[in-house]
C-alpha positions as CSV (number, residue, x, y, z in Angstrom):
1,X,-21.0,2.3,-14.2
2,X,-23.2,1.6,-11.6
3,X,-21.9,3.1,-9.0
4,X,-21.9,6.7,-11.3
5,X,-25.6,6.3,-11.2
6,X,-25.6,8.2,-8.1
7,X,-25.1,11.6,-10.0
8,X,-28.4,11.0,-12.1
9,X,-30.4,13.4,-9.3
10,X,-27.8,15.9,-10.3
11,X,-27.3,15.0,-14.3
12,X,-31.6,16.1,-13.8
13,X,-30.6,18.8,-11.8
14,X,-28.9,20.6,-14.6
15,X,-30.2,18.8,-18.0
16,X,-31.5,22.2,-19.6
17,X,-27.7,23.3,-19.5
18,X,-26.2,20.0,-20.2
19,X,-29.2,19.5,-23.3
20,X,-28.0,23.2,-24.5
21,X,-24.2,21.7,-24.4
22,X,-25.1,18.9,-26.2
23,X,-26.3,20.9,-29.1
24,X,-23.8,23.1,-29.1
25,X,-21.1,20.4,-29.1
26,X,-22.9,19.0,-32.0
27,X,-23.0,22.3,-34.0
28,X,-19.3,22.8,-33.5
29,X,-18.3,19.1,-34.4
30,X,-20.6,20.1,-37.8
31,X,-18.5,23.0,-39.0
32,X,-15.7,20.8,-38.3
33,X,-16.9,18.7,-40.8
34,X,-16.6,21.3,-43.7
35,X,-12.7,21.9,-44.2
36,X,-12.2,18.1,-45.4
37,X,-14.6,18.3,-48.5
38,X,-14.1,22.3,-49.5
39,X,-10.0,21.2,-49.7
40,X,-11.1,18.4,-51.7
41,X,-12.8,21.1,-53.9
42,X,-9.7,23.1,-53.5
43,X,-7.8,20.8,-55.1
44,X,-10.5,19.7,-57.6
45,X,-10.4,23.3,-58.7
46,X,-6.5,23.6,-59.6
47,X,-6.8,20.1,-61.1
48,X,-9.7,21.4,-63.4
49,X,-7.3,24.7,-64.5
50,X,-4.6,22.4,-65.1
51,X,-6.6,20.6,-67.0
52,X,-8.0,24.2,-68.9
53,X,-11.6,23.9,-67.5
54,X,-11.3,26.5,-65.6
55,X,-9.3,30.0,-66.4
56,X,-6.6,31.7,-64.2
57,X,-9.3,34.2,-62.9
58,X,-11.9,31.9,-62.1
59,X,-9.6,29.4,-60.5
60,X,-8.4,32.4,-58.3
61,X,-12.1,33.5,-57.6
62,X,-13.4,29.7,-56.6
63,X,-9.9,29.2,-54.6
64,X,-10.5,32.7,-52.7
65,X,-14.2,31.4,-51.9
66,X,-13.4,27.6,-50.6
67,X,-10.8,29.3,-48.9
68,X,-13.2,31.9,-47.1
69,X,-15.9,29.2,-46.5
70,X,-12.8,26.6,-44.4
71,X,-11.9,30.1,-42.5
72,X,-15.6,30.9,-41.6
73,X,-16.5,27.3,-40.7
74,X,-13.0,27.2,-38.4
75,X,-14.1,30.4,-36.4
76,X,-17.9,29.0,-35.8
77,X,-16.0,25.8,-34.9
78,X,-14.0,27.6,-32.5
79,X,-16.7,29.8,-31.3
80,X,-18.9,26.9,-30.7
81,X,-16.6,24.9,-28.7
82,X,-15.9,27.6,-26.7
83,X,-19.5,28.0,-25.8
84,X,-19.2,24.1,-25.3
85,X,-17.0,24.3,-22.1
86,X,-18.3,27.0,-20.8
87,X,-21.7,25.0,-20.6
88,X,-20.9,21.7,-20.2
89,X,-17.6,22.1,-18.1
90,X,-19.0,24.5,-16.0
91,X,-21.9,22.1,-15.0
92,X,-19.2,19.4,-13.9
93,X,-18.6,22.1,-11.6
94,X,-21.8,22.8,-9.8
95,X,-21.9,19.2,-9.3
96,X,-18.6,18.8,-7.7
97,X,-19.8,21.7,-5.2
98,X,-23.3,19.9,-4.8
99,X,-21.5,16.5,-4.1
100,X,-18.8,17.7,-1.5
101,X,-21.8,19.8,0.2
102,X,-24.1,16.5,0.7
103,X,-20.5,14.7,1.8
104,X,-19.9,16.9,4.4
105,X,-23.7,17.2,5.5
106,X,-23.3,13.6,5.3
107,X,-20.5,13.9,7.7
108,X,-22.0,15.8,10.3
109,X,-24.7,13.9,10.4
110,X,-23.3,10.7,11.3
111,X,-22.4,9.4,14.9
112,X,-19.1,9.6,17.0
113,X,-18.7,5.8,16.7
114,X,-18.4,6.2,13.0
115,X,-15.4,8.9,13.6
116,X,-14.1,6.0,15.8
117,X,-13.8,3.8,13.2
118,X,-12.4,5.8,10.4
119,X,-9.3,7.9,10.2
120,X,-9.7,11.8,9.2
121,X,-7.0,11.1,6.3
122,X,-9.2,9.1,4.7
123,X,-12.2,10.8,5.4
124,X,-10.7,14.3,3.7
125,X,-9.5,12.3,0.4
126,X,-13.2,11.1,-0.2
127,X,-14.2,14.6,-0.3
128,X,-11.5,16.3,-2.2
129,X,-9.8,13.8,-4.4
130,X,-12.2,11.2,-4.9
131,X,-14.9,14.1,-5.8
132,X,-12.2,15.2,-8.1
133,X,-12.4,12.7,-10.0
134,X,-16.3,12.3,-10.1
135,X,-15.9,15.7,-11.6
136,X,-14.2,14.6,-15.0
137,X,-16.6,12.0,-15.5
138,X,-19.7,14.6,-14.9
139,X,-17.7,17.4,-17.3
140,X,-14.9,16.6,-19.5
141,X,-15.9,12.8,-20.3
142,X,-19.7,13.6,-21.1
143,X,-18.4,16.8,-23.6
144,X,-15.5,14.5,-25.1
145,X,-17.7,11.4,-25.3
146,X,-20.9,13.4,-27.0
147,X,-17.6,15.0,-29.3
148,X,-16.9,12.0,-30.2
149,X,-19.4,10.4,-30.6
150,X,-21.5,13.2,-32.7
151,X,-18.2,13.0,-35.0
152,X,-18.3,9.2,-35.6
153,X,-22.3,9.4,-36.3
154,X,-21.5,12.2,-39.1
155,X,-18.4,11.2,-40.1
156,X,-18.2,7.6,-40.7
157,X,-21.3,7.4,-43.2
158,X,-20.3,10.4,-44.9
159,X,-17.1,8.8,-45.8
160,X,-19.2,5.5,-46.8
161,X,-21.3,7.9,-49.1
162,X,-18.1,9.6,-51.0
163,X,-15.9,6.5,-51.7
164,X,-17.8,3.2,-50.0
165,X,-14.7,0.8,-50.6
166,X,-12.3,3.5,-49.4
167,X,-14.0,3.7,-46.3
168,X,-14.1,0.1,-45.3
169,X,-10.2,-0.5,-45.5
170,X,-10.3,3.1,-43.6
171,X,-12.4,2.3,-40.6
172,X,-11.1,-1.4,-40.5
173,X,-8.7,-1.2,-37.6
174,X,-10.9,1.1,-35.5
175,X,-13.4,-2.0,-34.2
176,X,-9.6,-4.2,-33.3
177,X,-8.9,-0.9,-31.3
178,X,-12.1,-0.6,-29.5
179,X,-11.7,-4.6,-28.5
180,X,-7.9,-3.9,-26.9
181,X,-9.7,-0.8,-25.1
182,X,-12.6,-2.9,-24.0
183,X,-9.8,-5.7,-22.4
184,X,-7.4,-2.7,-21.5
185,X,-10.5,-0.7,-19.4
186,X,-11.2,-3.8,-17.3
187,X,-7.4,-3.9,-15.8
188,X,-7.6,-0.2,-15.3
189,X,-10.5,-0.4,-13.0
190,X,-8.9,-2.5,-11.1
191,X,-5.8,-0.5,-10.7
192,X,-7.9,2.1,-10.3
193,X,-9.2,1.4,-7.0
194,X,-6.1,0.1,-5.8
195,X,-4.4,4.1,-6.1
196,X,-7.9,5.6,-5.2
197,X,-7.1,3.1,-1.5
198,X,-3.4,3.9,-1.7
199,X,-4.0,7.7,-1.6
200,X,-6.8,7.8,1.3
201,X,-3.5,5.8,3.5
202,X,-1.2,8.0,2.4
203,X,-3.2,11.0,3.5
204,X,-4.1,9.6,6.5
205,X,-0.4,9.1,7.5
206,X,0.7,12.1,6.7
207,X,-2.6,13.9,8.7
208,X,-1.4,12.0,12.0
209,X,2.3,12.9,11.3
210,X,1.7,16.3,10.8
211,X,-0.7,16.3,14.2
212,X,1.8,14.6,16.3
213,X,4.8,16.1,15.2
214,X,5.0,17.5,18.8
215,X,5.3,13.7,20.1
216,X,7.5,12.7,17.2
217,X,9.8,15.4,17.8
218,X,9.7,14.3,21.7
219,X,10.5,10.8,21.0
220,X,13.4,11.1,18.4
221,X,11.1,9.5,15.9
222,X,11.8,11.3,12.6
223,X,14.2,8.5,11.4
224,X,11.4,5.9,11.7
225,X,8.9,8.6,10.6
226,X,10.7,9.1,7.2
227,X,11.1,5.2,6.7
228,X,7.8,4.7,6.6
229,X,7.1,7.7,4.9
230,X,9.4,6.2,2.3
231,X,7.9,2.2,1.8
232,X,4.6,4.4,1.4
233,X,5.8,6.7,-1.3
234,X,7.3,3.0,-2.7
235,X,4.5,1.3,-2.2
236,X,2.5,4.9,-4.0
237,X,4.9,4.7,-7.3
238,X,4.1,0.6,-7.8
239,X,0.6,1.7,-7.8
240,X,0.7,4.4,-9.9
241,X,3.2,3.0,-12.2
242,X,1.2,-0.1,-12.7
243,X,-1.7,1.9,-13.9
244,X,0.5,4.2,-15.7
245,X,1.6,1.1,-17.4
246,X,-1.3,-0.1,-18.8
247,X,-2.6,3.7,-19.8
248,X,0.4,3.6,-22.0
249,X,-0.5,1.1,-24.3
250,X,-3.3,3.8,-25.4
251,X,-1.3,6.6,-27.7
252,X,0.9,4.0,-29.2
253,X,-2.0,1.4,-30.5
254,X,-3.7,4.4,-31.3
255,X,-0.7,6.0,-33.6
256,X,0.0,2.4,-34.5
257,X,-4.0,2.0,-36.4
258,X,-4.0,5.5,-37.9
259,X,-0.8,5.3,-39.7
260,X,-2.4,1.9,-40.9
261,X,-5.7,4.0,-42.1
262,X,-3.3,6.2,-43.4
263,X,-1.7,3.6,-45.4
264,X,-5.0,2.2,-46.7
265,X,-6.0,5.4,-48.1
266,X,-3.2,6.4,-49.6
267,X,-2.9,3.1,-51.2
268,X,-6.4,2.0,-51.6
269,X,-7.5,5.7,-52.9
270,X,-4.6,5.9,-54.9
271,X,-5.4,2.5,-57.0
272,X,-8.9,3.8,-57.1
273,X,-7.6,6.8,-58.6
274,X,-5.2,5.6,-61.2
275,X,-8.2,2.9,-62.3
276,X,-10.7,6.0,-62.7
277,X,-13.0,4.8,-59.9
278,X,-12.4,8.0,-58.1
279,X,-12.7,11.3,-60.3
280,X,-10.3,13.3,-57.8
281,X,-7.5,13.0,-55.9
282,X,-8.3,15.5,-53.8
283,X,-10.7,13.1,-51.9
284,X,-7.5,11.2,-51.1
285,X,-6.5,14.4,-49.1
286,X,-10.2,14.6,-47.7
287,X,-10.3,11.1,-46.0
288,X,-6.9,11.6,-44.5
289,X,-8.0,14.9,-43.1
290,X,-11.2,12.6,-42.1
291,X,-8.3,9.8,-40.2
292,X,-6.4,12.9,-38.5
293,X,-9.8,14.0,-37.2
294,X,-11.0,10.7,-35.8
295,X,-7.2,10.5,-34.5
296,X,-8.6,12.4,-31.2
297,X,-11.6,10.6,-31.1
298,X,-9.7,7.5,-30.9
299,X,-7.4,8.8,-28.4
300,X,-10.0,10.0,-26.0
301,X,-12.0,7.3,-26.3
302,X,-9.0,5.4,-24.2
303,X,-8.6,8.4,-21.9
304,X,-12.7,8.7,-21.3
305,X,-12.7,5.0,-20.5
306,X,-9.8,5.8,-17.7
307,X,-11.8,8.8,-16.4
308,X,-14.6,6.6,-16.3
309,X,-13.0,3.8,-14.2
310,X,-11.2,6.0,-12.0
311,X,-14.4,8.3,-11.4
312,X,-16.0,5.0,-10.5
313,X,-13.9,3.7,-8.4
314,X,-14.0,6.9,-6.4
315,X,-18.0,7.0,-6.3
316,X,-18.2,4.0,-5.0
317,X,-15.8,4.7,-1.8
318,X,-18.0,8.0,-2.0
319,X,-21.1,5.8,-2.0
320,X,-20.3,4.0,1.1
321,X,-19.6,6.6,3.9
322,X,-23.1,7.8,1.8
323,X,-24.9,4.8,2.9
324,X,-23.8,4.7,6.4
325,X,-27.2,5.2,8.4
326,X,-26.7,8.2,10.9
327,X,-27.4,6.0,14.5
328,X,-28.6,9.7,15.7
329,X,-31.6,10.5,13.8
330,X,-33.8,14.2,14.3
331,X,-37.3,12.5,14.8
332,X,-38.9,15.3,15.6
333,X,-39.7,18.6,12.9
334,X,-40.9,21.6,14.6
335,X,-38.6,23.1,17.4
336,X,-39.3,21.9,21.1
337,X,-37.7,24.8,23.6
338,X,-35.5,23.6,26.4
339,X,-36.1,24.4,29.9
340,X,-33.3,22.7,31.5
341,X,-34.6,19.7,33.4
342,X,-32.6,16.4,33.2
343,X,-34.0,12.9,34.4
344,X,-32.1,9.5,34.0
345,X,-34.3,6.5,34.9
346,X,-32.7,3.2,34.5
347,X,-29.7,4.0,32.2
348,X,-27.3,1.9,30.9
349,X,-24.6,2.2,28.0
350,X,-22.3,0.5,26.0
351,X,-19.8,2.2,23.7
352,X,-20.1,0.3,20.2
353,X,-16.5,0.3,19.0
354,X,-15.1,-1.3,22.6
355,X,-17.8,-3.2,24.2
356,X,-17.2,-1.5,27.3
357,X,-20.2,-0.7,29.7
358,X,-19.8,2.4,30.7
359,X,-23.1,3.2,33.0
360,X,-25.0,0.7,34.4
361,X,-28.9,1.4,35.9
362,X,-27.3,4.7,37.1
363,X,-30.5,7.1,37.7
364,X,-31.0,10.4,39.0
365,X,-32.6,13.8,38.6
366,X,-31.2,17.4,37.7
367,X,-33.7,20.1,38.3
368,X,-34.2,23.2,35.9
369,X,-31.1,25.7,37.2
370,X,-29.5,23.4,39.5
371,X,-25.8,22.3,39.6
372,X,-24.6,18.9,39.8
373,X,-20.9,17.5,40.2
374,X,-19.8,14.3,39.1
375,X,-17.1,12.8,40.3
376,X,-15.5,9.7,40.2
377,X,-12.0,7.9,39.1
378,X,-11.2,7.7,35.5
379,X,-13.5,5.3,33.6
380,X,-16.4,5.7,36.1
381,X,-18.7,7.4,33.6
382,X,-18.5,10.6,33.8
383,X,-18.1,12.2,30.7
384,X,-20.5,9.8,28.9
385,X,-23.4,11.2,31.0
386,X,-22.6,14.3,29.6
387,X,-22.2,12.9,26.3
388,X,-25.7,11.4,26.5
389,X,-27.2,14.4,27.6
390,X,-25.9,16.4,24.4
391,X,-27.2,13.2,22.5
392,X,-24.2,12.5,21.0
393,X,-25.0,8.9,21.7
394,X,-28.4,6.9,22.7
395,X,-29.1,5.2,25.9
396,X,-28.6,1.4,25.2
397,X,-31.1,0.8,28.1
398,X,-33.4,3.0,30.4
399,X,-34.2,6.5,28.8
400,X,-33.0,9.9,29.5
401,X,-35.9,12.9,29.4
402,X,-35.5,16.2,29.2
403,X,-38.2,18.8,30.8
404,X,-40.6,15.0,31.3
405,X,-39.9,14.5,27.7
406,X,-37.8,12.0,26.4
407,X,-34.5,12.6,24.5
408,X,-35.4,10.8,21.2
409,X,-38.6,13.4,21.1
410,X,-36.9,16.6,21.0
411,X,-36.2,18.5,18.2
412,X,-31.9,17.2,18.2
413,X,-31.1,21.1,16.8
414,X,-33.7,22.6,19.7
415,X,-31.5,20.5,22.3
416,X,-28.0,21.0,21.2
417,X,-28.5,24.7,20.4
418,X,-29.6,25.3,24.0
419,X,-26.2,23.3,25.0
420,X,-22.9,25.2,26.0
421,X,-20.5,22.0,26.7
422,X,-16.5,22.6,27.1
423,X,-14.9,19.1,26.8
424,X,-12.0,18.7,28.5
425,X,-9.9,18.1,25.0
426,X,-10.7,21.6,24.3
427,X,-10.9,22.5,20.7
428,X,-9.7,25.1,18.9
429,X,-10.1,26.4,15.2
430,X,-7.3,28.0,13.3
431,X,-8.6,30.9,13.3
432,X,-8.3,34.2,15.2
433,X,-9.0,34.1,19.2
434,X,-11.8,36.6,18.6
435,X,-13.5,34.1,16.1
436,X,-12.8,30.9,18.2
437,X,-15.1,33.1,21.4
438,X,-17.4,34.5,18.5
439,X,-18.1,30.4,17.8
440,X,-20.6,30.3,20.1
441,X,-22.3,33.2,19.3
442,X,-21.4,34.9,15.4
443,X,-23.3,38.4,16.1
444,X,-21.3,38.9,19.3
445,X,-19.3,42.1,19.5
446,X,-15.9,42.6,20.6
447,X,-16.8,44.2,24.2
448,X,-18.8,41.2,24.2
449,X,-16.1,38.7,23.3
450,X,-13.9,40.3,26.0
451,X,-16.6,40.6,28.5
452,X,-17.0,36.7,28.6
453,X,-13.0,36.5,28.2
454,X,-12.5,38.3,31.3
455,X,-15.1,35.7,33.4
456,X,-12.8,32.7,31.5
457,X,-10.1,34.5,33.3
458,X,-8.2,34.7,29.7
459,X,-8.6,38.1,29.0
460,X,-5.1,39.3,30.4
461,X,-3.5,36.7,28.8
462,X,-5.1,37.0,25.2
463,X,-4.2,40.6,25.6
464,X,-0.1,40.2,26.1
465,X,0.0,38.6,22.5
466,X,1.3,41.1,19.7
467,X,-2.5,40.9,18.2
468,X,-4.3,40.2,20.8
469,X,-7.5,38.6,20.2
470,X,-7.1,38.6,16.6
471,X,-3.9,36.3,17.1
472,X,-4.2,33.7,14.6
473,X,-4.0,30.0,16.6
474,X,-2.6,26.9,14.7
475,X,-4.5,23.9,14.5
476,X,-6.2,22.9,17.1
477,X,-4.7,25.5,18.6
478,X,-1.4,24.5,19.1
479,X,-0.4,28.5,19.7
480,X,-2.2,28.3,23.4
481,X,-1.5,26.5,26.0
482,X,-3.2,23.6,28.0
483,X,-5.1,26.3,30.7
484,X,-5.2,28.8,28.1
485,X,-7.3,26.7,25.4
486,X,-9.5,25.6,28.4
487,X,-10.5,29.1,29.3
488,X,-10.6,30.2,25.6
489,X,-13.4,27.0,25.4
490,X,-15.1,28.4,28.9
491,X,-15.3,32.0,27.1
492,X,-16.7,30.3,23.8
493,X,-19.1,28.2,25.9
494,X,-20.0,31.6,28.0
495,X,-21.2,33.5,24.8
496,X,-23.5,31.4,23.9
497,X,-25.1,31.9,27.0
498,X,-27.1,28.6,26.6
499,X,-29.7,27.0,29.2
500,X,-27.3,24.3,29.8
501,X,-24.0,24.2,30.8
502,X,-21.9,20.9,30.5
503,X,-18.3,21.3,31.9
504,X,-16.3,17.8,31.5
505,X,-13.3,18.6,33.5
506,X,-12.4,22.0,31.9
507,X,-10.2,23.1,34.6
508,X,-7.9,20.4,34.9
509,X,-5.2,22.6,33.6
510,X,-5.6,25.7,35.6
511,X,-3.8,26.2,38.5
512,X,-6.0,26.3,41.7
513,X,-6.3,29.9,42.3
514,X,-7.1,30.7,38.9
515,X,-9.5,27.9,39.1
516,X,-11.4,29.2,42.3
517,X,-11.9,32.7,40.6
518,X,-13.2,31.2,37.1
519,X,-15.4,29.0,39.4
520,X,-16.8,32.1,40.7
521,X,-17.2,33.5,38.1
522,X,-18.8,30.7,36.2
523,X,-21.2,30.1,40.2
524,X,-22.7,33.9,39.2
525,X,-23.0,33.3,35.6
526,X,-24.5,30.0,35.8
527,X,-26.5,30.5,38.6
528,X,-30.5,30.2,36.9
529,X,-28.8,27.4,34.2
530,X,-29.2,23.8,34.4
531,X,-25.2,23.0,35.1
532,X,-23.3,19.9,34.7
533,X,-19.6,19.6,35.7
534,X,-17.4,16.7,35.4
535,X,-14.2,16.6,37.8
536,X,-11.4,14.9,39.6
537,X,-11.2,18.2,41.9
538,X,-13.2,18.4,45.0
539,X,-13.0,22.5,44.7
540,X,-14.8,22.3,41.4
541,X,-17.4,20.2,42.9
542,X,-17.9,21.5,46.5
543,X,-20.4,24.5,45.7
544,X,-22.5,22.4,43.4
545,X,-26.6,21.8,44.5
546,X,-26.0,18.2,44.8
547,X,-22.8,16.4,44.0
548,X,-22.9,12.4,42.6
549,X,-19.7,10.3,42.9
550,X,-19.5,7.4,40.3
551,X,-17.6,3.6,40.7
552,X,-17.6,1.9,37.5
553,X,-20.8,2.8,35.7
554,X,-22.6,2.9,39.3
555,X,-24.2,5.7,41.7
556,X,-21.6,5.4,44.6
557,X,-23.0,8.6,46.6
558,X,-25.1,11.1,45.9
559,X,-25.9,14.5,48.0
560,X,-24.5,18.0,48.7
561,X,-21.1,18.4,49.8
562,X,-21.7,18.8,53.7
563,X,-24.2,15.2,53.4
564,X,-21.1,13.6,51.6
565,X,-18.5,15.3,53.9
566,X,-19.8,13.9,57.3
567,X,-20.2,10.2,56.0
568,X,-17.8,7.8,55.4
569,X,-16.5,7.2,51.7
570,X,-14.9,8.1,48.6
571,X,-15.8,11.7,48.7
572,X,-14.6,12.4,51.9
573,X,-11.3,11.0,51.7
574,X,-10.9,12.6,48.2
575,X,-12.0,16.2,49.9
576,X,-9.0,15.5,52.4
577,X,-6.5,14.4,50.1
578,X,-6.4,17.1,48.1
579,X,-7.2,19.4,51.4
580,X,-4.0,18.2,52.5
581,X,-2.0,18.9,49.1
582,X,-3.5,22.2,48.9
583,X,-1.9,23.0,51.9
């Protein structure tokens, strides 16, 4: 259980409700505890007005009372159990929210490169299923396991006090069972682990199917879609099964050493009896109301060790993504205000997961409310300067500053906060189009939302739907089309009216006159921020203060687009190509 020991902050968290459970799970297990010796008194009774020590009426009158006591103690029982769940249960609870909080913090904190190398799929199950089953390990295993084991600490030397010999034959088979569960709990945890695995694939799969059934659809592939969908759901019921397999040998050994207590006692007791060594027979009746009472406890004790095992196995897949060191770490406490300045001295990077070196030495320097344009063919290293400006990555060499201060000492929320970037991948929530513009800014209002909608050139669009802007989109929405999610990100971007803009090629599917009045648009809006925009598009890039053209990580050209129009070289003949297609 070492892996579990990860929930001691929050066992501490709650221990005044989980210490009040406790008690109150050992209070109800006590009343429970009454019935089995007022029936043996029950039956004492008729036995002694059978035998004319006691009369009619005072049979009746003792009868009436054990009875009332067994209904009274039944009701506190009850009542007390009640109390039980809602303490202890309800603390299972809190801890499951606490635990998927800190996993999704968790999330967010870490890098791109560790997106990169794990699939969403698997991601989600950590934080829904596997917390799951953390959950019945912090809640129903601690209230069953303190049940049981408050009942074994009053019960088993109780029946030792009443009948010593009667006990020992009683409790013998419950030490073999705890042995097979012992072997038994061992081969669970490895199955365990194995279905915990299988379900993170199987989520995963069906995550990517579900996001590319446009492409799946395209390319006929539904056939080989449901194939493998199949081997996985074969592949899922050999797993499960051969857990479910060894979880069944728990009920039946169970059933199989009670009916052998049973036996003992009715045989033992019954010698006992018939030799005089016992007065009553009604303590026959009370130990095997004592062996149908520890027939739960025995049971659970097999179903608490699967909890267990599973709820371990999960933690520890929880544990690592937990672990993972965050390769983008907020040095700095207090907030540091952004001015818009941007210096790259020396900079070179390399993208972790690929090894690829996607700027090399590439320096240069943005001025507070200036424009630049980069441009370049794909896999120059474009987008990662933007990337690197938003932090989303550190410099593997040179360093990147920010108003003459470098990158790694700025408050990370300061600098992102005062960051508008539209990706060219735009990204949308399923949510309503209001709400996706309203991202960038929540107190926004909806002359706002459709002020900024009308400079994204969207606004006539979003406006033709049946709800307008409170048209739900799907995910990532999938409702919008390519130009239409771009200027639906512009907008966003827009409202949060930041102090710098970083465009990475968010017009690329606009058509060109839509395009020239968005950059217009964008020109007066932008025009005292520190702008960034990443294009293949010479007409995106022609206005900007200066304009830098890349070549494989390097600084091909750099100037303003007259400079780079009357000299020889990539700009120029790019500015004429598409001069030529324009017309």
């Amino acid at each position: 259980m070492k892996e579990l020991r990860y929930l001691n902050k929050y066992l501490k968290k709650y221990w005044l409700k989980l210490f009040l459970g406790i008690i109150i799970t050992i209070i109800a297990r006590i009343f429970s505890l009454v019935m089995p010796s007022y029936v043996n008194k029950s039956i004492k009774a008729v036995e002694d007005f059978v035998g004319n020590s006691l009369s009619s009426e005072e049979a009746k009158s003792v009868l009436l009372e054990y009875i009332l006591i067994i209904i009274g103690a039944a009701l506190l029982s009850a009542l007390f159990t009640f109390l039980m769940r809602q303490t202890i249960i309800n603390v299972s609870r809190y801890i499951e929210y606490d635990l998927k909080n800190e996993v999704f913090d968790h999330y967010q904190l870490l890098s791109l490169n560790f997106y990169k190398r794990n699939r969403i799929g698997d991601l989600m199950n950590r934080i829904s299923e596997d917390v799951g089953q953390v959950r019945m390990y912090a809640g129903p295993a601690i209230m069953y396991g303190i049940q049981t084991l408050t009942l074994f600490a009053c019960l088993i030397p109780l029946m030792f006090i009443k009948a010593p010999t009667l006990a020992f034959y009683t409790l013998t088979p419950l030490p073999i069972l705890s042995i097979l569960i012992y072997q038994i709990s061992k081969v669970i945890h490895k199955r365990s682990t194995k279905v915990q695995e299988f379900l993170s694939t199987l989520s995963t799969f069906t995550q990517e199917s579900f996001s590319g059934v446009a492409v799946i659809k395209a390319y006929g592939l539904e056939g080989k879609i449901n194939s493998e969908l199949e081997d996985l759901a074969i592949e899922g019921k050999d797993t499960s099964m051969a857990l479910a397999k060894v979880n069944a040998w728990f009920f039946p050994l169970m059933i199989l050493l009670i009916g052998i207590s049973n036996i003992f006692v009715i045989y033992i007791g019954g010698r006992q009896y018939i030799n005089g060594q016992i007065e009553s027979i009604g303590l026959i009746a009370e130990f095997i109301l004592y062996v149908n009472m520890l027939t739960w406890p025995v049971a659970v004790v097999g179903w608490l060790t699967s909890i267990v095992q599973r709820a371990e196995a999960s933690q520890k897949r929880i544990n690592e993504f937990l672990k993972q060191v965050p390769s983008i770490k907020n040095e700095v406490v207090k907030n540091t205000p952004i001015k818009g300045k941007i210096e790259f001295k020396n900079v070179s990077f390399t993208y972790e997961d690929t090894n690829i070196e996607a700027l090399k030495n590439v320096s240069f320097t943005i001025e507070a409310g200036q424009s630049v344009a980069f441009l370049g063919k794909t896999g120059s290293g474009k987008s990662t300067i933007l990337d690197l400006v938003a932090r989303l990555y550190d410099v593997t060499k040179g360093e990147i500053k920010i108003d003459d201060i470098p990158l790694q000492k700025l408050n990370l929320d300061s600098l992102r906060s005062s960051i508008g970037a539209v990706p060219q991948d735009a990204f949308l929530f399923s949510d309503t189009i209001a709400n996706n513009i309203r991202f960038g800014n929540e107190e926004a209002s909806q002359d706002q939302i459709e002020l900024v909608a009308k400079k994204a050139v969207v606004h006539d669009n979003i406006i033709g739907f049946t709800k307008g802007y409170d048209t739900v989109l799907g995910e990532r929405g999938i409702t919008l089309s390519g130009g239409q999610k771009q200027r639906v990100s512009i907008a966003r971007a827009l409202m949060k009216d930041p102090i710098v803009y970083l465009f990475d090629d968010c017009l690329s599917a606009v058509d060109t006159e839509t395009e020239e009045e968005i950059l217009t648009n964008l020109q007066q809006e932008s025009n005292s921020k520190t702008t960034l925009i990443v294009s293949h598009r010479v007409s995106s890039a022609k206005n900007a203060d200066k304009i830098i053209v890349l070549e494989d990580g390097k600084i091909l050209q750099e100037g303003t687009h007259a400079q780079l129009n009357n000299s020889e070289g990539y700009y120029k003949e790019l500015y004429q190509d598409q001069l030529s297609d324009k017309d």
